[in-house]
C-alpha positions, 0 to 999 in steps of 0.5 A, a space after each residue: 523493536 518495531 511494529 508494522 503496520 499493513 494497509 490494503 489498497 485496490 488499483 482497480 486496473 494496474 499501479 499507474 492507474 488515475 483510480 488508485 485509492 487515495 494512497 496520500 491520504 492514507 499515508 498522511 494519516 498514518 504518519 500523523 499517528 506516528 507511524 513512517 511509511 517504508 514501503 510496498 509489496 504487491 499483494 495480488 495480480 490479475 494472471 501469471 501472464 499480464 502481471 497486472 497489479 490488482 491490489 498492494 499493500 502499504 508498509 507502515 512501521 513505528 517503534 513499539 
């Protein structure tokens, strides 16, 4: 069985943006607690009409 695991992170102005909060960092620390990063989903966007990302989640599991 596995466990996932969720981390939050803003883009401030879109996913391409140079302001993106450091997502190496973040996957570096997870997998060194073990944990392999699988993916992302976006978790908020600025308006039905741009779509612009404002904030996606990171997508982490390991074995429980």
């Amino acid at each position: 069985m596995k466990k996932y695991e969720y981390v939050s992170l803003k883009t401030h102005t879109g996913l391409m943006s140079s302001k993106l909060q450091d997502y190496r960092e973040v996957i570096n620390a997870y997998a060194a607690k073990g944990y392999r990063y699988v993916g992302w989903f976006p978790k908020k966007t600025s308006n039905m009409l741009s779509g612009v990302m404002e904030e996606v989640d990171l997508i982490f599991e390991i074995d429980a």
